[in-house]
C-alpha positions as CSV (number, residue, x, y, z in Angstrom):
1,X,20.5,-93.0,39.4
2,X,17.7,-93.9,42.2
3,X,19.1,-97.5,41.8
4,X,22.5,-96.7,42.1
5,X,22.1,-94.7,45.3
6,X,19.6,-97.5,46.7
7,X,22.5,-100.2,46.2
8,X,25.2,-98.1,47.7
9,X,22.9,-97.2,51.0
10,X,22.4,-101.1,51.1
11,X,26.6,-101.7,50.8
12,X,26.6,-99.2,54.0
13,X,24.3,-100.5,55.8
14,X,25.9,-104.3,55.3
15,X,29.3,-102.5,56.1
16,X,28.0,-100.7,59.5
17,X,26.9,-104.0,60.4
18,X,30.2,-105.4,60.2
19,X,31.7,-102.9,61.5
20,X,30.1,-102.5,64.6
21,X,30.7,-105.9,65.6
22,X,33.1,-107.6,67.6
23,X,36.5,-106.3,67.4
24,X,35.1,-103.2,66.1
25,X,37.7,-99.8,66.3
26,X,36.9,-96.5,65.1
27,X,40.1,-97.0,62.2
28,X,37.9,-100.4,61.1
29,X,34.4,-98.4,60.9
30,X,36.3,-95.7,58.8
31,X,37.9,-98.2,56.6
32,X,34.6,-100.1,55.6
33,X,32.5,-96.4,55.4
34,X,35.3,-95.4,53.0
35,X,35.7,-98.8,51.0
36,X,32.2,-98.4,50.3
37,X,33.1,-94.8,47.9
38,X,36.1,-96.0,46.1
39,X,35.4,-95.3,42.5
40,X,32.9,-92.5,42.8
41,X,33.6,-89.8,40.6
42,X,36.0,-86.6,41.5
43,X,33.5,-83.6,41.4
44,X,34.7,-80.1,42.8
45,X,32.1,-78.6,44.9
46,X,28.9,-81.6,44.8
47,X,27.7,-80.6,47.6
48,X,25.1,-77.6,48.9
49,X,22.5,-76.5,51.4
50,X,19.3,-78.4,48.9
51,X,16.9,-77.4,46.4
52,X,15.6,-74.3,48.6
53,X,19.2,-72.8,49.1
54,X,19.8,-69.2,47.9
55,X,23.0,-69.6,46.6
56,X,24.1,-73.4,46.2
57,X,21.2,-76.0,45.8
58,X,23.7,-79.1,45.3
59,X,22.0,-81.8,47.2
60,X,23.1,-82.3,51.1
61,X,24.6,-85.5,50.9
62,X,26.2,-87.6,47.7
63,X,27.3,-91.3,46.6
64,X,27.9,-90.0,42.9
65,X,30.6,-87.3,43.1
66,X,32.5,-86.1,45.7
67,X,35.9,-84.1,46.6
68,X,38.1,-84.4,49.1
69,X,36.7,-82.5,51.6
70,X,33.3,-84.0,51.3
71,X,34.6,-87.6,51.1
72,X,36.2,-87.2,54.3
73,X,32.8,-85.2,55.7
74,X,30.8,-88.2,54.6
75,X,32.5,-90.9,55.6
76,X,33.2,-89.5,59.1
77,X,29.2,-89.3,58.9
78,X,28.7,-93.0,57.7
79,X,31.0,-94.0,60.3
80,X,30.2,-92.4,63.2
81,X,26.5,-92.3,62.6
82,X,25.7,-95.7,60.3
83,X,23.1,-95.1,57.6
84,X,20.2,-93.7,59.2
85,X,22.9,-91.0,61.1
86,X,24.6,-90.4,58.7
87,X,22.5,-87.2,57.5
88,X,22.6,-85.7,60.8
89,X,26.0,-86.3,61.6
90,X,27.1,-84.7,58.3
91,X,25.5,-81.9,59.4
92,X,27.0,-81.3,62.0
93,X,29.8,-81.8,60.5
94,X,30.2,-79.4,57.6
95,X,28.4,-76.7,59.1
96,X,29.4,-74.5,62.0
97,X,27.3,-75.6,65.0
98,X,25.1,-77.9,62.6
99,X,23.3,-75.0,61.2
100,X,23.0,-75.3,56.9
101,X,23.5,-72.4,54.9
102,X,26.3,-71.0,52.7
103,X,27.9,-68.5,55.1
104,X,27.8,-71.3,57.9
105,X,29.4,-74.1,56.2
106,X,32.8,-74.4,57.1
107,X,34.7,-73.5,53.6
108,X,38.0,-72.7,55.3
109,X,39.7,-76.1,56.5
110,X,43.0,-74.1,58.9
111,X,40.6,-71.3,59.7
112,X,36.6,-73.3,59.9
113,X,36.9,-77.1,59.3
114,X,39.1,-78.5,62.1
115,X,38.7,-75.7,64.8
116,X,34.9,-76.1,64.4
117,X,35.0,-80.2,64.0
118,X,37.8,-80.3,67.1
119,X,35.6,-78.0,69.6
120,X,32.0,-80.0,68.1
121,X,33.9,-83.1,69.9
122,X,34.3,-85.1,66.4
123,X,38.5,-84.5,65.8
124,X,41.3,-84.0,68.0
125,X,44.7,-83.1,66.5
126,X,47.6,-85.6,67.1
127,X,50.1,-83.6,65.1
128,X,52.7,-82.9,67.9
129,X,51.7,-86.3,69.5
130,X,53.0,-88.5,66.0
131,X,55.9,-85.7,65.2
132,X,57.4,-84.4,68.1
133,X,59.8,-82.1,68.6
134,X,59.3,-82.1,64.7
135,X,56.4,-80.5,64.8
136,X,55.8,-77.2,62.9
137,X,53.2,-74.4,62.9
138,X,52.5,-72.0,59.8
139,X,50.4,-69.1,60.3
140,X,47.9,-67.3,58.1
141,X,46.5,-63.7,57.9
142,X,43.1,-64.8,55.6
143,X,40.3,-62.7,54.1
144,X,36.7,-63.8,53.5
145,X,36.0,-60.5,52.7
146,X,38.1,-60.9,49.8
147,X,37.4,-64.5,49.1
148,X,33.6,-63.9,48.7
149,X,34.2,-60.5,46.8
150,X,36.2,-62.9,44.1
151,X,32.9,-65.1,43.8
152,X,32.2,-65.5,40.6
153,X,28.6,-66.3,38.8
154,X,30.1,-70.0,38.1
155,X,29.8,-70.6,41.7
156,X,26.0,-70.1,42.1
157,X,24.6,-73.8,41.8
158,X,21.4,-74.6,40.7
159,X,19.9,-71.3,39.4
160,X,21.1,-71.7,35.6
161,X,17.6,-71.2,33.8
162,X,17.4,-68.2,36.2
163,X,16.7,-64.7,34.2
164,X,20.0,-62.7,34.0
165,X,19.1,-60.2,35.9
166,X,18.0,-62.6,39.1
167,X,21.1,-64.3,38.8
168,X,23.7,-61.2,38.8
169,X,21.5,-59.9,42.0
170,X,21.9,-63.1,43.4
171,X,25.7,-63.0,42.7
172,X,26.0,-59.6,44.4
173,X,24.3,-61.1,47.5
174,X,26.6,-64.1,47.6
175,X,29.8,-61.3,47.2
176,X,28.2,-59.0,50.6
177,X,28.3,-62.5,52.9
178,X,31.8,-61.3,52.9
179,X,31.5,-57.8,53.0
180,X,31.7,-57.3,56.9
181,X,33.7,-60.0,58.1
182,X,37.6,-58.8,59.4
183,X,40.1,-60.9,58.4
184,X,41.2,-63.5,60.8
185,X,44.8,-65.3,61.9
186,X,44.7,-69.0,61.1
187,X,47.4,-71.5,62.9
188,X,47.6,-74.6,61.7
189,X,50.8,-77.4,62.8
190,X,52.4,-80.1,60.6
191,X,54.6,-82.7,60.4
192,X,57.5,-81.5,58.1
193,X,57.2,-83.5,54.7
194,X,61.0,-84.3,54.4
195,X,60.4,-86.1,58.4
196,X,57.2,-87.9,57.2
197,X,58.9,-91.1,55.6
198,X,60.2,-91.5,59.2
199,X,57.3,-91.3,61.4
200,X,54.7,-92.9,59.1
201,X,54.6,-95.8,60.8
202,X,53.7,-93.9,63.7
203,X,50.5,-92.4,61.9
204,X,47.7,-94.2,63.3
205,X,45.1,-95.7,60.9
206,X,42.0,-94.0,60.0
207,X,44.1,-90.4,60.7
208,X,42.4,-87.7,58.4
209,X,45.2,-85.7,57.1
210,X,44.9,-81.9,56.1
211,X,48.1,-81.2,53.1
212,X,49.6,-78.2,54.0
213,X,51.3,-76.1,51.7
214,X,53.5,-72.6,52.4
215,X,52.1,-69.1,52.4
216,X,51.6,-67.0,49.4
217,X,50.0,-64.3,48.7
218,X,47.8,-65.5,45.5
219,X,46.1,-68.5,47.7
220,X,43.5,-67.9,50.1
221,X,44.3,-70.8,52.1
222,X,46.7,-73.1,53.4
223,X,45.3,-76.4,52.8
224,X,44.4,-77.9,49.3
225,X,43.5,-81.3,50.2
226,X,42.5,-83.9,52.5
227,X,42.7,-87.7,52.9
228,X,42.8,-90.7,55.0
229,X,45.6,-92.7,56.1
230,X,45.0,-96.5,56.4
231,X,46.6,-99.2,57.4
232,X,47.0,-101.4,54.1
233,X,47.9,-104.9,53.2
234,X,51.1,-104.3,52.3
235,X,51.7,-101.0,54.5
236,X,50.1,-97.2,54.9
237,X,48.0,-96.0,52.0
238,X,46.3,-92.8,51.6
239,X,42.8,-93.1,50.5
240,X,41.2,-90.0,48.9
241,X,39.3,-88.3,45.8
242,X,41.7,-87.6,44.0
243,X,41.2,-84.4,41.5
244,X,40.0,-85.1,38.2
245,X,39.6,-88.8,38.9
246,X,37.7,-90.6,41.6
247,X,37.8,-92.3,44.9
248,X,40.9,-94.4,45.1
249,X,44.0,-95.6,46.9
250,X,47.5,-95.5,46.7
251,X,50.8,-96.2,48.6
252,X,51.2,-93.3,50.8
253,X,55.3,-93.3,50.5
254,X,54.5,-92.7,46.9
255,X,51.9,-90.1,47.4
256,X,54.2,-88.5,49.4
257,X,57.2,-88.5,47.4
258,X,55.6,-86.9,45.0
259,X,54.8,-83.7,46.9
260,X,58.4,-83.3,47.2
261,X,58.4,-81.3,43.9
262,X,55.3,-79.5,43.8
263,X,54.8,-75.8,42.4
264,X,53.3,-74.7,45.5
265,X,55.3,-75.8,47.9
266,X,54.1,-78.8,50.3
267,X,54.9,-78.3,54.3
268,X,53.6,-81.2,55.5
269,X,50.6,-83.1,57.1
270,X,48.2,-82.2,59.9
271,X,47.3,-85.1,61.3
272,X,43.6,-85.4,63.7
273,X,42.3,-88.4,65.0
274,X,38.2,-89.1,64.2
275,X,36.6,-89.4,68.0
């Protein structure tokens, strides 16, 4: 394992290098930080607040396993920071105003993730700018207090030699994070899926995209998944973890025709810009 991660922080730094270098744009740092995790694993949740957290003690930072959220989170880090950064930059970046714990991280992309990465000066939402008059909104009533009361034992990382007793006490602490918070309106826009085949071309490389799906009732969110959009050889890919498999790309048309179907239904893209 240590030689595994040594070799991949030595393909980062050799890919900051390049990257920085003439001709360098922030799509062309994102594209080598990225490159650099295709084929790591797909693992939900790899990521916590370390060995001294009280409720997740995943490590901080990963280049074994990651999900779509946190292979966007790290690359943005790689990229923005290079390899000695990186750590900081992720911190600031999955956690609201850099501060590491559980009930700080920013678990909620519509509602925590891009307000809190748009106002920290990292994102800025070019939805309406690629769509238009196409442009969409969908709107959210959503409930933390509900979402940590569902918390479920599963979902405590790191504590599983811990004496039965210990652990259901720690469960019930990880359930009152929740317990006070009101529930708050989340906004979030979109392209319309059945207009994104037009404007794709217009989607500038290196775009993080947020999938947006409809309303209902039995999700606590709007978002499932996020990605990048790339410029590829032979036109736009998206570049993601993909659930269940690993890092990897594919032709974005495709990707996207295959949401067309999909049991909970697919709105469209938000689209922000890495700063």
């Amino acid at each position: 394992m240590k030689l595994i991660t040594a070799i991949i922080i030595a393909l980062f730094s050799a890919a900051n290098a390049a990257a920085s270098g003439p001709g360098y744009t922030r799509a062309a740092g994102l594209l080598a930080a990225s490159e650099k995790f295709l084929g790591v694993k797909y693992v939900l949740g790899p990521l916590g607040e370390g060995p001294d957290a009280e409720f997740d003690r995943g490590p901080l930072m990963s280049y074994t396993g990651l999900d779509c959220t946190t292979f966007v989170e790290e690359t943005m880090a790689f990229a923005l920071g290079g390899e000695a950064g990186a750590p900081d930059l992720l911190r600031r970046i999955r956690y609201q105003d850099g501060l590491i714990s559980y009930r700080t991280r920013n678990h909620f992309t519509e509602l925590d993730w891009l307000p809190n990465n748009i106002a920290a000066g990292f994102l800025e939402d070019i939805t309406a700018g690629v769509a238009g008059a196409n442009t969409r909104t969908v709107r959210k009533i959503i409930s933390k207090r509900a979402w940590y009361a569902a918390k479920t034992a599963a979902e405590l990382h790191g504590f599983e030699t811990e004496p039965p007793a210990q652990h259901a006490a720690r469960l019930n602490r990880l359930r009152a994070l929740g317990a006070a918070m009101p529930d708050q309106a989340a906004a979030i826009n979109y392209v319309p899926l059945e207009a994104v085949f037009a404007l794709l071309d217009r989607i500038p490389s290196g775009t993080v995209v947020a999938l947006v799906r409809e309303d209902r009732p039995d999700e606590p969110s709007l978002v499932s998944h996020q990605f990048f959009i790339f410029d590829g050889p032979s036109g736009k890919i998206i570049r993601h973890a993909a659930f269940g498999k690993m890092v990897l790309d594919v032709p974005a048309a495709d990707y996207l025709a295959g949401l067309a179907n999909a049991g909970w239904r697919v709105l469209g893209l938000n689209l922000s810009s890495v700063k």
